[in-house]
Rosetta silent file (secondary structure, phi, psi, omega in degrees, C-alpha in Angstrom):
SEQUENCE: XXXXXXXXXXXXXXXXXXXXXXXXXXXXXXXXXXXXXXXXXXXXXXXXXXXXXXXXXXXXXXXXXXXXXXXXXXXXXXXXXXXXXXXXXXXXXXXXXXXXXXXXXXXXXXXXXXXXXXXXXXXXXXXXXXXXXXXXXXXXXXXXXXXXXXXXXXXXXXXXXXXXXXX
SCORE:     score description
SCORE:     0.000 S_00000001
   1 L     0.000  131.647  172.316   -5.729   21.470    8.129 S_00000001
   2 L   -55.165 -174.248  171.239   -8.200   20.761   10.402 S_00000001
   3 H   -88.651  -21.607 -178.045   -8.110   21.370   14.642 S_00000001
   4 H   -91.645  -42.366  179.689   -7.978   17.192   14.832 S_00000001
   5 H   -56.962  -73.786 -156.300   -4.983   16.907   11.883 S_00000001
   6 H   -57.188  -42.224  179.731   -3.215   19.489   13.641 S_00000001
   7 H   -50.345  -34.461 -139.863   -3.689   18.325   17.042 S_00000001
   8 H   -98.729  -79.421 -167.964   -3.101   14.811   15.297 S_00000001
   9 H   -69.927    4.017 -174.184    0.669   15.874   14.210 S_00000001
  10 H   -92.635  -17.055 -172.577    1.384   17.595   17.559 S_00000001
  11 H   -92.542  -54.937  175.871    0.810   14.619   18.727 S_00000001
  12 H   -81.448  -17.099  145.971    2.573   11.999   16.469 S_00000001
  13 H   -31.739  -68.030 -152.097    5.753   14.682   16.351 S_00000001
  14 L   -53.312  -33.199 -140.164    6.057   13.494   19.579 S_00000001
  15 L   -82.580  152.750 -175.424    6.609    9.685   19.178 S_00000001
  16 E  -135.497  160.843 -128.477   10.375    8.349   18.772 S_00000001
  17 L  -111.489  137.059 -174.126   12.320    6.085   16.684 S_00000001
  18 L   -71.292  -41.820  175.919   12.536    3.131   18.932 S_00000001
  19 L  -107.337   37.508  166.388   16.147    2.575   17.973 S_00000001
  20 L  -156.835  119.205  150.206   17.915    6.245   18.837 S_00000001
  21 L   -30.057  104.979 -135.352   16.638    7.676   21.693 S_00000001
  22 L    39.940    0.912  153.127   14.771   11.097   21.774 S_00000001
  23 L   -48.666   81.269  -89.527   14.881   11.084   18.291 S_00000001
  24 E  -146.275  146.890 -173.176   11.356   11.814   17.387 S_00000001
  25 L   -72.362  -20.588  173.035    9.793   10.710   14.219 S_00000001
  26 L   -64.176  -49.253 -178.882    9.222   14.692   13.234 S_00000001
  27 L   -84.461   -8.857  159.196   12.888   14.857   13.628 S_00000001
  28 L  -113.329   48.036  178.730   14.072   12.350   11.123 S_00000001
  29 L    22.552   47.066  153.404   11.270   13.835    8.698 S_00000001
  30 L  -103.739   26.341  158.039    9.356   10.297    8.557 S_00000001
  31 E  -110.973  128.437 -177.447    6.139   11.782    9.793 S_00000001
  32 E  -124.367  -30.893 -171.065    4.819   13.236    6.625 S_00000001
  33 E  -164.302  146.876  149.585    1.244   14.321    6.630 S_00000001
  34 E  -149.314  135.268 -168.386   -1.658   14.303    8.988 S_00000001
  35 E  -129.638  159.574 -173.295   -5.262   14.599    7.738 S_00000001
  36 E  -130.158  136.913  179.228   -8.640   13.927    8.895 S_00000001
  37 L  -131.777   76.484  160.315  -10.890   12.217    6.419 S_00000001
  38 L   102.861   42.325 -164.107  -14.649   11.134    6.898 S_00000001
  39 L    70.608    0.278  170.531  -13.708   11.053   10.901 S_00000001
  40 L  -132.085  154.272 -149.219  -10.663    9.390   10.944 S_00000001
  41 E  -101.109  145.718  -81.571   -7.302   11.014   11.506 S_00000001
  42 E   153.561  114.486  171.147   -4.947    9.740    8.870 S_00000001
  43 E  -123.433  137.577  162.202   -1.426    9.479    9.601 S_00000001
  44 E  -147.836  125.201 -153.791    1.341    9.259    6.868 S_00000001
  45 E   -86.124 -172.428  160.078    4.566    8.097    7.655 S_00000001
  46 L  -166.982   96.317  144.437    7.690    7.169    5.116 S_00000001
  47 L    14.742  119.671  154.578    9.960    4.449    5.988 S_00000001
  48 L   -49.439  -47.251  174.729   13.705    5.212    6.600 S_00000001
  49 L  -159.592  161.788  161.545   14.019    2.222    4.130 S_00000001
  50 L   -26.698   98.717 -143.620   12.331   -0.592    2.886 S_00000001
  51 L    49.078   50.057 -166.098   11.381   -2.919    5.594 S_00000001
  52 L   -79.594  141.308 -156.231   12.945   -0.838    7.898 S_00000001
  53 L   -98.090  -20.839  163.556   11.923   -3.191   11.076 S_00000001
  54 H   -78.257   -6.792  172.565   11.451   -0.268   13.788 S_00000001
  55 H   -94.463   24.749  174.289    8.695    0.654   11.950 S_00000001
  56 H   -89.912  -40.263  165.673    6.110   -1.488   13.262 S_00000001
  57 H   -69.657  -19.590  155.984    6.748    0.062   16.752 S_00000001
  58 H   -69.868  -31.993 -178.623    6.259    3.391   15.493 S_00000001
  59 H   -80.903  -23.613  170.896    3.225    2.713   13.968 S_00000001
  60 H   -91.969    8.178 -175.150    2.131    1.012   17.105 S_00000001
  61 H  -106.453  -31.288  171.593    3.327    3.703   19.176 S_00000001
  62 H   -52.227  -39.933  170.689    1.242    6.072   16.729 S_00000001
  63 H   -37.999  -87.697 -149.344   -1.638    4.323   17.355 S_00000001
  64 H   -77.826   -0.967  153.258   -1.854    3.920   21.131 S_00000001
  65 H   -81.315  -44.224  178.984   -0.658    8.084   21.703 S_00000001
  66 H   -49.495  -53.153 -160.910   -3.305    9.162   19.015 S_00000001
  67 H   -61.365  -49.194 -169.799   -5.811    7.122   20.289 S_00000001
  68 H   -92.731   16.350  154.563   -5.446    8.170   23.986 S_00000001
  69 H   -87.402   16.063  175.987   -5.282   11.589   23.193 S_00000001
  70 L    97.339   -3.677 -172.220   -9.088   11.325   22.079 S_00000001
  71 L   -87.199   -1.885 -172.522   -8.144   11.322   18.118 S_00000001
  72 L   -70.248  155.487   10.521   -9.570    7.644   16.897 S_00000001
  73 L   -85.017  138.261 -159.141  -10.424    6.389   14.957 S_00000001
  74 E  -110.171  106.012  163.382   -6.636    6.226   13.515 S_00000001
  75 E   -90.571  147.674  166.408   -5.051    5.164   10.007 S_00000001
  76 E  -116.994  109.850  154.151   -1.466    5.077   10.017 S_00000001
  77 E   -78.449  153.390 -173.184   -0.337    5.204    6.357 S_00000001
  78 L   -96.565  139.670  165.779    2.907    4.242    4.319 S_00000001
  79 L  -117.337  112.426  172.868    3.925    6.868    1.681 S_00000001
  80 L  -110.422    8.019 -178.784    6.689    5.185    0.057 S_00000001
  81 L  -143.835  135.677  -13.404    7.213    7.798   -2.767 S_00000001
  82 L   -50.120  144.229  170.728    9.531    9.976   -3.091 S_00000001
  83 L   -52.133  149.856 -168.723   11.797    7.603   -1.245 S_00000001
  84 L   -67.646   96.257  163.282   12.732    8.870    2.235 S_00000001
  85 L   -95.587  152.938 -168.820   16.536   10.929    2.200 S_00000001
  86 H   -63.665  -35.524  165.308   18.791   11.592    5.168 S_00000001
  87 H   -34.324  -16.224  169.415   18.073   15.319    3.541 S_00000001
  88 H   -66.052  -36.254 -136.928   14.680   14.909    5.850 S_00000001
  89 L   -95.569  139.404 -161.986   16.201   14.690    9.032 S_00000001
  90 L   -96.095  157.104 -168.377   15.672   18.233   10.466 S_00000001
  91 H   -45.206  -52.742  166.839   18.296   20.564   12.106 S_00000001
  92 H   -59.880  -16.888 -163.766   17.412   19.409   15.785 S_00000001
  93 H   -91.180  -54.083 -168.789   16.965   15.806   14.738 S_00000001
  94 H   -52.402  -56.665 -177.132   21.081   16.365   13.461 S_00000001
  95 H   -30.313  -48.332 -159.838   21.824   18.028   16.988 S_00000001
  96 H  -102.161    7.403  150.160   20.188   15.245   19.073 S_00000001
  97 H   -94.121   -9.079  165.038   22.137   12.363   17.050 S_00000001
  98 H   -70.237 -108.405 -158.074   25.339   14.352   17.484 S_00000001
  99 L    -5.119  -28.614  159.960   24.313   14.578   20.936 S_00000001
 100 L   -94.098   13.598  173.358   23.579   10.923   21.413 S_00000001
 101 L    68.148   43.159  173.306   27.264   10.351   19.980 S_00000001
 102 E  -106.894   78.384 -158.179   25.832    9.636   16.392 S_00000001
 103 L   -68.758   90.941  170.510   27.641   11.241   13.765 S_00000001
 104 L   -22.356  116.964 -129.357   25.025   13.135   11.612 S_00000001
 105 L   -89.803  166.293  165.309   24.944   11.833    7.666 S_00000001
 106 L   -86.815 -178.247 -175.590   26.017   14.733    5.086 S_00000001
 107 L   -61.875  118.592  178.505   23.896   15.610    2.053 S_00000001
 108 L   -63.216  129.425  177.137   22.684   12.759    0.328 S_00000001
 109 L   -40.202  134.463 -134.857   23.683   12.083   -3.174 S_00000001
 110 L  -104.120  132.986  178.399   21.731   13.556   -5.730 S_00000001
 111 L  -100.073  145.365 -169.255   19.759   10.631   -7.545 S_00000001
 112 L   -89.377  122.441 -163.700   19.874    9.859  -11.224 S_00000001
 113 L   -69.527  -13.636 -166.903   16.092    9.262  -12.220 S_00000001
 114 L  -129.288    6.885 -168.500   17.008    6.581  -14.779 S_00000001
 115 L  -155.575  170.400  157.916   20.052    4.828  -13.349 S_00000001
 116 L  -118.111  110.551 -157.859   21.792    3.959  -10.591 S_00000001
 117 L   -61.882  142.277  159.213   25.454    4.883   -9.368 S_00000001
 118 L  -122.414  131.675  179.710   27.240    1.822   -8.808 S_00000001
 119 L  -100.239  130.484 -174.300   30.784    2.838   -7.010 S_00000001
 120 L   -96.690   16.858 -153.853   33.460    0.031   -7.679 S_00000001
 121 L  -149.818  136.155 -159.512   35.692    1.669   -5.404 S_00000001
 122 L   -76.677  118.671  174.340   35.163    2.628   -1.632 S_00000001
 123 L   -94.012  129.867 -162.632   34.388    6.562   -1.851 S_00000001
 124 L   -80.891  154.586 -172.890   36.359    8.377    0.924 S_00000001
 125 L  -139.539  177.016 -176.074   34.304   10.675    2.986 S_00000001
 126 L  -139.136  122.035 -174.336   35.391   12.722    6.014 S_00000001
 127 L  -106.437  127.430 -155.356   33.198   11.892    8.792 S_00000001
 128 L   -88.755  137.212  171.216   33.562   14.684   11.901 S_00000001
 129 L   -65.570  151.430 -166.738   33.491   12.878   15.647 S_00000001
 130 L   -83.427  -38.605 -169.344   29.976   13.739   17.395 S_00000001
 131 L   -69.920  -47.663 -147.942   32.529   14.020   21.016 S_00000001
 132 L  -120.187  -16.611  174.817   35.453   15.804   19.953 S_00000001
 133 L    70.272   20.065  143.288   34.622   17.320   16.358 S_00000001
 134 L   -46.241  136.389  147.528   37.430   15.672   14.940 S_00000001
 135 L   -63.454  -15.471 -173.426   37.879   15.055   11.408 S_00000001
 136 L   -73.097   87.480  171.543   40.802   12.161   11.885 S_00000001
 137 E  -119.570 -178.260  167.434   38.386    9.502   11.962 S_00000001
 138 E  -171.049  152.968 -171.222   38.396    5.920   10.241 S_00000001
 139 E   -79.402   98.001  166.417   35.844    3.314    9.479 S_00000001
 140 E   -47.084  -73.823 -179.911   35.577    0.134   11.584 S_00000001
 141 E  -148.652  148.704  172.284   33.075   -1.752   10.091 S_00000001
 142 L   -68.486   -6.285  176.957   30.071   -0.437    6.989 S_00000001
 143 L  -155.268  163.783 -126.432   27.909   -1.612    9.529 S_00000001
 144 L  -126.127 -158.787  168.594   26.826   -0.300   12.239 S_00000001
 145 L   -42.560  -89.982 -167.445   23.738   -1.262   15.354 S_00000001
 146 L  -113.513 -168.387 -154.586   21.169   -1.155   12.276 S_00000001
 147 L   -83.832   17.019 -168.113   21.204   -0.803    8.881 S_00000001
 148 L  -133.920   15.629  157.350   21.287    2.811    8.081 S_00000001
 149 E  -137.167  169.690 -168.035   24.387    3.494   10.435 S_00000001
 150 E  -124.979  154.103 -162.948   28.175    2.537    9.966 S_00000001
 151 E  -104.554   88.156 -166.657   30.680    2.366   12.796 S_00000001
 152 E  -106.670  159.293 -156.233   33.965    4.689   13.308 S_00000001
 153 E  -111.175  109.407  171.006   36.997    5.265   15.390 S_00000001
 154 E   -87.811  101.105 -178.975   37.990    8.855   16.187 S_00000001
 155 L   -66.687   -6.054  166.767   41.743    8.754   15.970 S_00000001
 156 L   -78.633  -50.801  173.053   41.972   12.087   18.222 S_00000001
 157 L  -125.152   26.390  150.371   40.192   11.404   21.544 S_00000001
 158 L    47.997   32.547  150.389   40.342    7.486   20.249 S_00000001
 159 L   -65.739  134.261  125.566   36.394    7.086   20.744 S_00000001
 160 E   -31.022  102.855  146.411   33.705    4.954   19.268 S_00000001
 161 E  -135.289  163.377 -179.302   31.035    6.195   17.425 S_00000001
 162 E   -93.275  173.837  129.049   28.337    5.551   15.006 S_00000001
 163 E  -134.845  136.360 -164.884   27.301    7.203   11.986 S_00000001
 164 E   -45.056  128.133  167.537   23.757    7.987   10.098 S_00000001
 165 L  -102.437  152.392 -161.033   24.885    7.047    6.339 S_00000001
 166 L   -52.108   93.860  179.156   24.214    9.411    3.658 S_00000001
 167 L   -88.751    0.000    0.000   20.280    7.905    1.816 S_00000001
């Protein structure tokens, strides 16, 4: 890796998912690669999901940090394979969405390369409160602020919270 790639992911580490606060794009392992090619620094990102709709402000927040640290000219690339998993999101990234009262997803299901599970049946999971580290919790609504979290009830200290679902 060059001294501008490296500088170039120290930099784009920094930048943070527009919709969880100090959450850093490094920390939900959607910052993927940075390379310098022919003079231009080469960023490559991977989607939470498919049209995931914060990521046009990340990429425009990638831009206009890169740029005014001195690294342009800037691509920001998509890498959309292997698909993105909540298995990405790094120990500190889990910390700071407990921390923001965001219950941190569990291991993501292992995927079958030639099929797809379809569950005909709700599968119970036991999701721990981010405030109180309860386990009594129950499921409000499958959906949550956006489309990757779901919303629960801590039946112990009888809080709100969201949580990151399993990709």
């Amino acid at each position: 890796m060059t001294d501008r790639a490296a500088l170039a992911w120290n930099v784009a580490a920094g930048v943070v998912d527009p919709e969880i606060a100090d959450l850093t794009i490094a920390d939900l392992g959607i910052l993927r690669g940075t390379d310098e090619r022919d003079g231009t620094v080469v960023v490559t990102v991977t989607p939470t999901f498919s049209g995931c709709p914060a990521m046009t402000e990340m990429r425009r927040d990638l831009m206009r940090r890169l740029s005014g640290a001195g690294l342009g000219p800037v691509e920001i690339r998509t890498a959309l394979s292997p698909p993105w998993t909540s298995d990405w999101i790094t120990a500190e990234g889990r910390a700071k969405l407990a921390a923001a009262g965001i219950s941190p997803p569990g291991p993501a299901p292992d995927p079958a390369p030639e099929s797809v599970p379809v569950a005909l049946v709700a599968t119970p999971r036991r999701v721990a409160c981010p405030r109180c580290g309860s386990g009594d919790t129950a499921e409000l609504s499958h959906f949550g602020a956006t489309a990757c979290r779901s919303l629960y009830r801590c039946r112990a200290c009888r809080e709100p919270f969201e949580h990151m679902r399993e990709i």
